[in-house]
C-alpha positions in Angstrom: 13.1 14.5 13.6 13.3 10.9 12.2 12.2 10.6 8.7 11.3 8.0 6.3 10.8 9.0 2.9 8.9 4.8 2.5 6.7 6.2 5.1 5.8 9.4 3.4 4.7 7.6 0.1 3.2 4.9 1.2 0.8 6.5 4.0 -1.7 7.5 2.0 -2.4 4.1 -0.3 -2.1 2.1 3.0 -4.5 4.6 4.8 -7.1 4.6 1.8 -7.6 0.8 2.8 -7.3 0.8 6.5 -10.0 3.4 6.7 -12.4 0.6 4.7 -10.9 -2.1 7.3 -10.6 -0.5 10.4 -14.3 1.0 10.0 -15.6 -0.6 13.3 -12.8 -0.8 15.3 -12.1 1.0 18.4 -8.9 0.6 19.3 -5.5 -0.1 17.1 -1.5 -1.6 18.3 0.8 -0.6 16.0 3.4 -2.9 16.5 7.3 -1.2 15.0 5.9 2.5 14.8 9.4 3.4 13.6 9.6 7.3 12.8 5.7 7.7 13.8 4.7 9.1 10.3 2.4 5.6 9.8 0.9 6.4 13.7 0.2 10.3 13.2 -1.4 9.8 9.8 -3.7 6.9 10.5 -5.1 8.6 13.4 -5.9 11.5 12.1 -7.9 9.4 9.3 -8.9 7.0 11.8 -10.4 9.4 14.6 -12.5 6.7 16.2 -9.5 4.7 16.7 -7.3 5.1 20.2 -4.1 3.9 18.2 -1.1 2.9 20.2 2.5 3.3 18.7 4.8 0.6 19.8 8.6 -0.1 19.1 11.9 -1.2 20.6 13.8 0.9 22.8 16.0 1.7 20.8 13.5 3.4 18.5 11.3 4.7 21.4 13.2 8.3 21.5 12.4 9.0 18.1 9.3 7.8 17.6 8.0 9.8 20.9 9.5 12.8 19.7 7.0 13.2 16.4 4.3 11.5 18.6 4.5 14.5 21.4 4.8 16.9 18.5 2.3 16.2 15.8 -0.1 13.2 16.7 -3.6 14.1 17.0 -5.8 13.5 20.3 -6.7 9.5 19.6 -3.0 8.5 19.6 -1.4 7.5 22.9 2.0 7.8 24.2 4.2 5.0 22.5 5.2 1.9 24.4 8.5 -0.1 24.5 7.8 -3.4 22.4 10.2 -6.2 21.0 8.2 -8.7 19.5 9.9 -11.8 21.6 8.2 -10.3 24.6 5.6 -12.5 26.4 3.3 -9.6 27.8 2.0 -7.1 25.1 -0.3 -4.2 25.9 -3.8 -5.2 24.4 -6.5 -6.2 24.1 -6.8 -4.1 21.1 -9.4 -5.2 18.0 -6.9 -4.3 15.7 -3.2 -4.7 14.7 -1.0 -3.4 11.8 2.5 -3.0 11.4 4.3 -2.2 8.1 8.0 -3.5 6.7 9.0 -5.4 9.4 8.6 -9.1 8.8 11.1 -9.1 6.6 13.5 -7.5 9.0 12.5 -9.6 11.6 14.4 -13.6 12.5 11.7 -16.1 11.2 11.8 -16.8 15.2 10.8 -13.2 15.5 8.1 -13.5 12.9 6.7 -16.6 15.0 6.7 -14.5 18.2 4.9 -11.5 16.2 1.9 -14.1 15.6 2.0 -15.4 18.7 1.7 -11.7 20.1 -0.9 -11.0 18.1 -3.0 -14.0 19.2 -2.7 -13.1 22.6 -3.6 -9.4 22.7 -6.4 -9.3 19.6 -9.8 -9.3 21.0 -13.2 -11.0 19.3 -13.0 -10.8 15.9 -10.6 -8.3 15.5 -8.3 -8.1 12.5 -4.5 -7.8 11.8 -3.0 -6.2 9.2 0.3 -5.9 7.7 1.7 -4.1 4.9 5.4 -5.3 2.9 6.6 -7.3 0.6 5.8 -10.9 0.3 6.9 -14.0 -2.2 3.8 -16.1 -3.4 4.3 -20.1 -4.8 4.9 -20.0 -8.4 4.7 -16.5 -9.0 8.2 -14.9 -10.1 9.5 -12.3 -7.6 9.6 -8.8 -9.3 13.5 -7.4 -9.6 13.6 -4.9 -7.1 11.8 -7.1 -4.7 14.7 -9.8 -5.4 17.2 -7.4 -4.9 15.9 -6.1 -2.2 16.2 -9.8 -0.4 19.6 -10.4 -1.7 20.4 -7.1 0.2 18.0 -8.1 3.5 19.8 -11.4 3.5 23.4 -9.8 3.3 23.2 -7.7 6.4 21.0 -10.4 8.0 20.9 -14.3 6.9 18.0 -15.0 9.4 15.9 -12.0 7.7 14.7 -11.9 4.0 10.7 -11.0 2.1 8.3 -13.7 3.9 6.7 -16.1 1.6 2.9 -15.3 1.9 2.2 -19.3 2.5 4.2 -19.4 5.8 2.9 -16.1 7.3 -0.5 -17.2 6.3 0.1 -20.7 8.4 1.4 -18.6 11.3 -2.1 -16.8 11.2 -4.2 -20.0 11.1 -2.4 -20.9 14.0 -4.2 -18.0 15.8 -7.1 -18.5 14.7 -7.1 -16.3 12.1 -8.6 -16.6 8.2 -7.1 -14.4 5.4 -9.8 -11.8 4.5 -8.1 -9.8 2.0 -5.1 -9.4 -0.1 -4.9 -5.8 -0.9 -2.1 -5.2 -3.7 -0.1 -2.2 -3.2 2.3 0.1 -5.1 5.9 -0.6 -5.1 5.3 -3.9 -5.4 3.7 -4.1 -1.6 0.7 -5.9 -0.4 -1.7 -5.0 3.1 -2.8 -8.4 4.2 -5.6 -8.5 6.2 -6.6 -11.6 8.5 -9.8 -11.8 10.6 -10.0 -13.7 14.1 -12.4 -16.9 13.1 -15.4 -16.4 15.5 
């Protein structure tokens, strides 16, 4: 079964703050599931949450083999998602997805908000856990080299600056609510739909 050794440290930290977040929400899109660990985990912190695992197809096999295995009750079968789509499953009153804006085109970051706007419901909250570069704060050393290496197997890909994902959130609507910082040099954003 898929592994991600990332996953297996970080699910605990990122967990501790989704279960303050998440505390009234009902229903959860993870959007790039990946191996699944992020999806099993959360729900079995989260069990008032129906949390739907999501990735491309090319990840789908994977991520529904540890999802058919070890998910509790409150996950659902993962869904085939790429970002660009224009239909997402939803409405959902809460999205997360960890380490993939960085990974993603800048076009595909722009269709990730975009997504998000469509399918978030009331005031419903996204969240999103990775890197990001802040105005006039120095990036740390492993985050620079780990652009340098994001941007040498991908020009269009690279660590987000927080000011431009923040602007893509306005866009929908949605206010920053909290800037959690994170180990390993990580932060879990959270943005609120503005009622």
């Amino acid at each position: 079964m898929a592994f991600s050794e990332p996953c297996e440290r970080n699910k605990q930290p990122i967990l501790d703050i989704l279960v303050i977040e998440l505390y009234r929400c009902s229903a959860a899109l993870e959007v790039g599931s990946g191996t699944g660990q992020h999806a099993v985990h959360f729900a079995g912190g989260l069990p008032q949450v129906k949390w739907q695992p999501t990735d491309r197809i090319d990840e789908l096999l994977a991520l529904s083999a540890r999802i058919m295995t070890e998910a509790p009750q409150n996950v659902q079968p993962p869904l085939q998602l790429d970002v660009c789509d224009k239909t997402w499953p939803g409405p959902f009153d809460a999205v997360f997805t960890a380490n993939t804006l960085h990974i993603m085109s800048w076009d595909s970051v722009r269709h990730f908000f975009r997504g998000v706007g469509r399918v978030l419901d009331g005031c419903g909250l996204l969240c999103v856990y990775g890197p990001f570069l802040y105005a006039g704060v120095e990036m740390v050393s492993s985050n620079k080299a780990f652009d340098q290496w994001l941007r040498g197997r991908d020009p269009d890909s690279g660590i987000r600056e927080f000011e431009d994902v923040n602007a893509l959130a306005a866009e929908q609507g949605l206010a920053l609510k909290v800037d959690h910082q994170m180990p390993a040099n990580n932060q879990l954003l959270v943005w609120q739909r503005e009622k």
